[in-house]
N, C-alpha and C positions, 0 to 999 in steps of 0.2 A: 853581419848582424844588423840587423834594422835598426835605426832610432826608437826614444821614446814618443816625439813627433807623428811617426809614421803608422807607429803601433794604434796611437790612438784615431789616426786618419783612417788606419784599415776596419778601428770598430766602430766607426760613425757612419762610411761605408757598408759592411758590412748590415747593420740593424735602417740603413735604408735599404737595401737591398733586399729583407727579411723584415717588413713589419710588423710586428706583432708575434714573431714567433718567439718564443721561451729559449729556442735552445741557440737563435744568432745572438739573443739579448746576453746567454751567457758566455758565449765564446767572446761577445763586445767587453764584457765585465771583468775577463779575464785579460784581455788585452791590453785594457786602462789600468787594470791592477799593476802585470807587467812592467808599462810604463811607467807609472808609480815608483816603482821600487828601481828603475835605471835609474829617475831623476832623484831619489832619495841618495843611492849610493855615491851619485856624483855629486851630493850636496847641491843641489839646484831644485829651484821653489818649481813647479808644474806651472805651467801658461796655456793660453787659451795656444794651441799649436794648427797651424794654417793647415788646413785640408778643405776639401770643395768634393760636394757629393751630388749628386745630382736625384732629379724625381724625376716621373715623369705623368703628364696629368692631361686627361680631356680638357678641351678651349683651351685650354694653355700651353700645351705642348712640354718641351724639358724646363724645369725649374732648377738654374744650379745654385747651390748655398756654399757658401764658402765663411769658415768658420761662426754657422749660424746667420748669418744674417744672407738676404736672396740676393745674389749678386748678377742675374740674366734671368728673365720669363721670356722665352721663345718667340710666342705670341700674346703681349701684353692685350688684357681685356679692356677696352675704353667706354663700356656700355654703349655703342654703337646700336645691337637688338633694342634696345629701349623705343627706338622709334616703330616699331613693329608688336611693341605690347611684351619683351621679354626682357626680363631681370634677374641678376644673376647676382649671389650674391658668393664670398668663398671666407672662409673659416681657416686663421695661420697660426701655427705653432710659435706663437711668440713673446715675450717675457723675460724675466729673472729666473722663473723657475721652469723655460722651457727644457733646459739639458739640453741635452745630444741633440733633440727632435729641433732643435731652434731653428726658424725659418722655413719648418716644411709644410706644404699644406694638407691640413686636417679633411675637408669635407668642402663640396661645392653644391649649394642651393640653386634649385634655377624655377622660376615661376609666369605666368603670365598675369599682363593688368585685369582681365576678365574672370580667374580661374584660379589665384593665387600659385600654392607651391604644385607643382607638378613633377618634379626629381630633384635627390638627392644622392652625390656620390663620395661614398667614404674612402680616402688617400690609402687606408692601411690595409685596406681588405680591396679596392677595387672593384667595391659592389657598388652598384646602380638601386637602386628604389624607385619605385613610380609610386609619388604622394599624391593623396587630397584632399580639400581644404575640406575643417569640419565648421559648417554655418557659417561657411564665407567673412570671419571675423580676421582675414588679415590686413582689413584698414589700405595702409598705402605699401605695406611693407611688402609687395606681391611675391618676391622672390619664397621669405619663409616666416611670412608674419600669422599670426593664431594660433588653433591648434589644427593639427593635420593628422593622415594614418597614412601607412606608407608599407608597403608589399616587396620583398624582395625580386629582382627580376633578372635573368640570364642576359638583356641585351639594351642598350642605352633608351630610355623611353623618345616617343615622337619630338616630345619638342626639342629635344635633344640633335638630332639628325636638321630640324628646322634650323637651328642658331647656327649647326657648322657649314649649311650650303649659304644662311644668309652672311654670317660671316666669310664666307670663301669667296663668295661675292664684294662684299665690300673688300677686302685685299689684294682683289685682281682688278677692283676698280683703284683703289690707290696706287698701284704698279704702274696701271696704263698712265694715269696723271700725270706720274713723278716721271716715266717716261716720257710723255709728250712734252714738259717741259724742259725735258733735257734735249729732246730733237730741237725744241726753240733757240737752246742756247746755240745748240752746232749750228744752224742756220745764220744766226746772227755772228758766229767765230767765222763762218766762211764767207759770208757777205766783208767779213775783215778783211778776209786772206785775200779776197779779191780787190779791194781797196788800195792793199798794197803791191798786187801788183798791176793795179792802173798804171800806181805814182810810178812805178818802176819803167814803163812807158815813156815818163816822162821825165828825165832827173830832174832835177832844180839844180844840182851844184855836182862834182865828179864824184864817182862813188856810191851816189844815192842809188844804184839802180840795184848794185848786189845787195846794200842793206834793206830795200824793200823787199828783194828778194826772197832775202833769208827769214825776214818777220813774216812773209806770205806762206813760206815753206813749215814754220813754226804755230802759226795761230790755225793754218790747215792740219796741220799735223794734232792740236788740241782738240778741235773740233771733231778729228777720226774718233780719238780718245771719248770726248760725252757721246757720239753715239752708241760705240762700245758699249761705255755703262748704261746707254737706255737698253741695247739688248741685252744686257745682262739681267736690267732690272724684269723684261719680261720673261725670259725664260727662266727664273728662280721664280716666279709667280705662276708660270705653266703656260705662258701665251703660247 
């Protein structure tokens, strides 16, 4: 038999899984009830009980929540588009009187500095919108500042598509970076390794030659190691 813990992880699970539908929200309703009543009969007060649920969302990729609050975004958003005129803004289920939904996200704005709001995607339905702005009254707020009308639509609008090649691009320019810097360090490890075995060339005192040795064999052997991780860092980037 399950815990009261688990019961209620499977229906917080569960109504992300299903949101908005009536009939997960009741088999969630019956669950916590459930649990309820184990932690009643075992005289024990109910607590906030650790479960981690996950979302998953355009630009952001999986969002995991772990008892309400976001404990991983995939791909954290840095406003990076901004330099290109796009602004994005994103809407989180968050509060006192979030419930169960705590930490998950609601809705993502996304607009340009020319053109105001341009899409709108709602977390519980999955739908896209292609908005536009009425009388260009959204000031500085470009993402979803004024008033707007807004169209439902089968397929994520343009600028949409624009933000994920420029953002794909900035990510595979930060991989190569963090790569290249880590080829710098193995270079400077093996320019060590070889160091050591100069001195080994030349002891100073008996003995020095296997302890240079073994430090040449050691600081080369790390240096194998950051390479590694620079190709690891490209090939998880797609180089």
């Amino acid at each position: 038999m399950i815990s009261a813990g688990e019961m209620r992880g499977l229906a917080a699970a569960l109504q992300s899984r299903y949101p908005g539908s009536d009939k997960a929200l009741a088999h969630a309703s019956l669950l916590n009830a459930e649990a309820d009543m184990i932690d009643a009969k075992a005289g024990t007060i109910s607590d906030a009980c650790d479960y981690l649920i996950h979302q998953d969302a355009p630009i952001l990729g999986r969002i995991s929540i772990r008892n309400g609050a976001r404990e991983n975004i995939e791909r954290p958003y840095q406003a990076e588009a901004e330099a290109i005129g796009i602004y994005l803004a994103f809407e989180w289920c968050d509060g006192p009187v979030a419930t169960d939904q705590c930490g998950m996200l609601i809705r993502i704005f996304i607009g340009h500095r020319d053109t105001g709001i341009q899409a709108q995607y709602e977390a519980s339905t999955k739908q896209w919108y292609a908005c536009k702005s009425r009388g260009g009254n959204y000031g500085k707020n470009y993402s979803h500042g004024g008033t707007w009308s807004s169209v439902k639509i089968n397929q994520p609008p343009a600028i949409v598509g624009k933000l994920e090649v420029f953002m794909s691009t900035i990510e595979q320019a930060k991989a190569n970076l963090k790569a290249a810097k880590l080829r710098v360090k193995a270079a400077h490890q093996r320019e060590h390794a070889a160091s050591y075995l100069r001195q080994s060339e030349h002891p100073a005192y008996p003995g020095q030659e296997a302890i240079c040795m073994g430090k040449a064999g050691t600081v080369e052997a790390l240096a194998a190691q950051t390479e590694a991780e620079a190709d690891l860092i490209l090939a998880q980037a797609g180089s």
